[in-house]
N, C-alpha and C positions, 0 to 999 in steps of 0.2 A: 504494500500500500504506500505511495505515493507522500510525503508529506504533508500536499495540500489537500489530499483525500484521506487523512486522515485528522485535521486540522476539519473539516468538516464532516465527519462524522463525528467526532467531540461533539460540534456545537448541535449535532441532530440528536446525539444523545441525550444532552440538558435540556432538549425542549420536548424530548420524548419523556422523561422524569420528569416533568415538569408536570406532562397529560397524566401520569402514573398517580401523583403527588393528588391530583384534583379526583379523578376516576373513585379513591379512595376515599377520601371525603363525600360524595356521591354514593358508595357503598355505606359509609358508615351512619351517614342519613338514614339512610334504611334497617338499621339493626339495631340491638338492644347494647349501649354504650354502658351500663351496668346491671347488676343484677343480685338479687336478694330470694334468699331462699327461708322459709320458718318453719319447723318442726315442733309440733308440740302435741302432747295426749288427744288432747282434743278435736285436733286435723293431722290424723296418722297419715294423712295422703299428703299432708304440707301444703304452706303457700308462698307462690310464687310474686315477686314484683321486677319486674322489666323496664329498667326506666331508657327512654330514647333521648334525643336532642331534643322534641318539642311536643312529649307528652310522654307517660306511662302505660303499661301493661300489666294483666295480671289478674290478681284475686282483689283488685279494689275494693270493692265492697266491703269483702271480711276486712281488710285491713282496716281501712275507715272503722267500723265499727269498732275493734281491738284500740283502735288509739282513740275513740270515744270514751271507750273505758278506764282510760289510765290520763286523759286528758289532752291528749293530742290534737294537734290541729290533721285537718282533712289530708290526704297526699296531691290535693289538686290545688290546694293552697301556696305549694310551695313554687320558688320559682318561675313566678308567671311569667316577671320580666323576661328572663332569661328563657323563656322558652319560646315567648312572643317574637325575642331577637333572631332563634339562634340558625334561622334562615338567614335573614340576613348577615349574621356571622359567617357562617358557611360558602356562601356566596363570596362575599369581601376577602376570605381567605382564598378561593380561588381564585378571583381577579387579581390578585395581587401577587401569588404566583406565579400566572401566567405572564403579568405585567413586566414580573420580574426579569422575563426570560429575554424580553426586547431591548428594552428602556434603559433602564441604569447601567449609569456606568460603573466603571472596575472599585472606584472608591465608595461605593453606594450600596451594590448590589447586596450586599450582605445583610443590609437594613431590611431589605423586602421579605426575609427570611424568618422575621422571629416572629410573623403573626402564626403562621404554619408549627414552629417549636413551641410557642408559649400555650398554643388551645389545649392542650391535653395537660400540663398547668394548669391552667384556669377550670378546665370541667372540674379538676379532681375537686381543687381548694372549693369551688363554691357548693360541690356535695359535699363537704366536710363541713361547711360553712351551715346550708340547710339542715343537713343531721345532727348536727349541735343546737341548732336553734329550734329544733323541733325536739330534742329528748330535754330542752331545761326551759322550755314556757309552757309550761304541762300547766294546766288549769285548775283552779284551788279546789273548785266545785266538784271535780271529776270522781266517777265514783267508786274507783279505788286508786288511793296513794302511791303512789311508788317514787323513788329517789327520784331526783333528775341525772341522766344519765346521754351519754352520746353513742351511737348504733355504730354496729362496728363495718368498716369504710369495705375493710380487705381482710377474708379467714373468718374465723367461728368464734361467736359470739352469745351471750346470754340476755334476753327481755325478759323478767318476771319468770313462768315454768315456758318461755318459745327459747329454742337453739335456735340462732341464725349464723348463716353462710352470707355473707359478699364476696362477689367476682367481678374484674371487668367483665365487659362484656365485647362479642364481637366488632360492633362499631370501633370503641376504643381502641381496640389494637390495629384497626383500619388505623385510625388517624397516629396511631404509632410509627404504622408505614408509612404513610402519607408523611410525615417528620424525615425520616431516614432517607425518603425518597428526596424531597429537596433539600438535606444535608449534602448528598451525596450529588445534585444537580450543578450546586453553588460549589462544592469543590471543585467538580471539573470543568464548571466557567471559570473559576478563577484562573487554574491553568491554562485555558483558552486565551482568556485577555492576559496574562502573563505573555503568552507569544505573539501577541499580534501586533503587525506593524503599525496599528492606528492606537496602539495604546499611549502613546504621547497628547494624543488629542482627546483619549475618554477622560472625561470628568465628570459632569452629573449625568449625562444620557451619553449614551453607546455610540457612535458616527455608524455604526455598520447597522444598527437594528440586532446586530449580537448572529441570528442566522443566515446572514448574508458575510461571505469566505472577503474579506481584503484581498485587494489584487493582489499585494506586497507582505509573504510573510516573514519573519522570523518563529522558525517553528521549535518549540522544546521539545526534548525526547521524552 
């Protein structure tokens, strides 16, 4: 392979990882990003809770009812905003991905990167955030007492006589890949704009559009 065909297969690679990056995000829309499992005398069959990016799944009902009893607020209380957004989040993270792969230049491009690293950040800490806010505003009236207490995020856990289980869930590790994927996109533009002969002229935006080959290379091995 040639130099300069292989100087432009790099750059078809980054914007192939790029489609990979977003695809992923689009899968994980569709899947359960967490999941909760309770075992207890009473429901030997267990119940399940499926939380998505922009609603739940599951055995609602009973659980609503089980956190009526101890004083809990509803499961559809939690997180409106955040669920109201997180299309638009989702969306914004792949525009700016994709954006990433044109537009900035060599001293930039790396900015366009952390909304892609920080969402799976962010999901976690604000189910950390809701589970805690929801096991210690427990309602005084509620008809039976129990501590206040925070549900466990990840592994086996105890509520009153319920075992519970949390797991990621499939979405999540979608957007784990979808991270890895444009970690690994921006490393190999970096090396890209490292060789190329218009790299004296990138500064905030790319002079090439990034997939279009400079006549003039200097290529690295």
């Amino acid at each position: 392979m040639t130099p300069e065909a292989k100087d432009q297969f790099r750059r078809l690679t980054v914007l192939g990882l790029a489609v990979i990056a977003i695809g992923l995000y689009v899968i994980a829309w569709l899947l359960p990003m967490w999941g909760w499992y309770l075992h207890a005398p009473q429901y030997p069959q267990g119940l399940v809770l499926s939380v998505y990016m922009n609603h739940v799944q599951g055995d609602i009902s009973e659980i609503n009812i089980l956190n009526h009893y101890i004083g809990m607020a509803k499961l559809d209380e939690a997180a409106q905003l955040e669920r109201a957004m997180a299309l638009y989040g989702v969306c914004g993270i792949g525009l700016v991905t994709m954006l990433a792969v044109f537009f900035p230049g060599k001293r930039y491009a790396h900015y366009f990167a952390l909304p892609a690293f920080a969402f799976p950040f962010v999901f976690v800490s604000l189910m950390f955030f809701w589970m805690y806010r929801f096991g210690h505003e427990l309602s005084p009236n509620a008809p039976v007492r129990v501590a206040a207490f925070t549900p466990t995020l990840v592994g086996h856990g105890e509520i009153g006589n319920f075992h519970t289980l949390g797991l990621p869930g499939a979405g999540f590790y979608a957007i784990l890949g979808s991270a890895v994927a444009v970690a690994l996109a921006f490393a190999l533009r970096r090396k890209v704009c490292g060789g190329c002969s218009k790299g004296h002229d990138c500064g905030t935006f790319c002079p090439t559009l990034f997939v279009r080959r400079p006549s003039r290379l200097r290529i690295l091995p």
